[in-house]
C-alpha positions as MATLAB code, in Angstrom:
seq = 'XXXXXXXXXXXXXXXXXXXXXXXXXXXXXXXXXXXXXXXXXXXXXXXXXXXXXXXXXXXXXXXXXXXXXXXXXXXXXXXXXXXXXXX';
ca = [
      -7.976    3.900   -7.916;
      -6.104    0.791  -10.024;
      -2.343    1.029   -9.937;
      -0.916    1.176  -13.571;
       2.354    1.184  -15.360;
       3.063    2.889  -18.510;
       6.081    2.849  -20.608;
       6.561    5.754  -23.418;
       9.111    5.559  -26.223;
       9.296    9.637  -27.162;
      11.092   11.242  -29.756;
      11.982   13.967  -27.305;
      11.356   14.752  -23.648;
      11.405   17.757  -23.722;
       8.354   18.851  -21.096;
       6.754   15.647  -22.141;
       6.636   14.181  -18.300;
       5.184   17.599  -16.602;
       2.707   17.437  -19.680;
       1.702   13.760  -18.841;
       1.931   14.757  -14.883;
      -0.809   17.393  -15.574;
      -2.336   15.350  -17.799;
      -2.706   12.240  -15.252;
      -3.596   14.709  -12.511;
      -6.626   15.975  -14.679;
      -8.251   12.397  -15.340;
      -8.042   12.548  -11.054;
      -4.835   10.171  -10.845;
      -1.543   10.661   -9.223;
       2.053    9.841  -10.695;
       3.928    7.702   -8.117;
       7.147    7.245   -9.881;
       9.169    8.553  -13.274;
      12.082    6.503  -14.376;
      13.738    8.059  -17.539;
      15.779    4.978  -19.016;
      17.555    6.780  -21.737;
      18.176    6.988  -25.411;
      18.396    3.997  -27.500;
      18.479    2.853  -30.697;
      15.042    1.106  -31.792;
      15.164   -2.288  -33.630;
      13.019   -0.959  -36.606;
      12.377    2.628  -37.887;
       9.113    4.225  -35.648;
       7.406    7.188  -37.354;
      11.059    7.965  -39.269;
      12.645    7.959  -35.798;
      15.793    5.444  -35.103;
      16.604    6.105  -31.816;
      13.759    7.067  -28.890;
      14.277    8.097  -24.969;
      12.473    5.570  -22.960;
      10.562    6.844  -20.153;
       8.557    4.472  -17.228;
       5.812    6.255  -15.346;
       3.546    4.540  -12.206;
       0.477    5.898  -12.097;
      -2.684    5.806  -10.115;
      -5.825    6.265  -11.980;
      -9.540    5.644  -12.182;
     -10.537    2.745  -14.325;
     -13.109    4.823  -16.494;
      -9.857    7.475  -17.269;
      -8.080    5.147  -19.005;
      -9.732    5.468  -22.329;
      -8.971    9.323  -22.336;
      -5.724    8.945  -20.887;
      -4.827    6.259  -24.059;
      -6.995    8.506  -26.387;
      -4.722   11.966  -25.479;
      -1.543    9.747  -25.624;
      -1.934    8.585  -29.215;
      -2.654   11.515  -30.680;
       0.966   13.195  -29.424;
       3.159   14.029  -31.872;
       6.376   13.484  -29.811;
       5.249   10.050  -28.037;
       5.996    7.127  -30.959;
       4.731    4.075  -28.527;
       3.178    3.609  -25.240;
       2.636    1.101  -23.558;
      -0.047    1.136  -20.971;
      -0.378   -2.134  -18.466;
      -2.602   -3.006  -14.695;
      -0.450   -3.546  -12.179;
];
């Protein structure tokens, strides 16, 4: 298992990190750490959306998840950027 971090500007959070927990514990990955960061204001408009709640997971996950883990994360509605990076 590769150690990962990924960073998620959201319009709302809402349920989104027990939806990515579950989701991350599907692919057969764990999540190590959540730091939310807070709401702030974006420097340019995102999908109509000024503001976003920044959210920082660790994660543990096999290297062939990754493409379904970045696949399942782009199509979300409520996530306007993530940002997915090897530790």
């Amino acid at each position: 298992m590769k150690k990962y971090e990924l960073t998620i500007l959201a319009t709302d959070l809402a349920g989104l990190v027990e939806k990515i927990e579950k989701l991350v514990k599907v692919l057969k990955g764990g999540v190590e750490k959540v730091t939310e960061m807070g709401k702030k204001p974006l420097a340019f408009t995102i999908k109509k959306a000024g503001e976003a709640h920044y959210l920082s997971l660790d994660v543990e996950l096999p290297g062939e998840s990754v493409v379904q883990l970045r696949k399942k994360l782009s199509v979300d509605k409520v996530i306007l950027r993530y940002l997915l990076v090897k530790k």
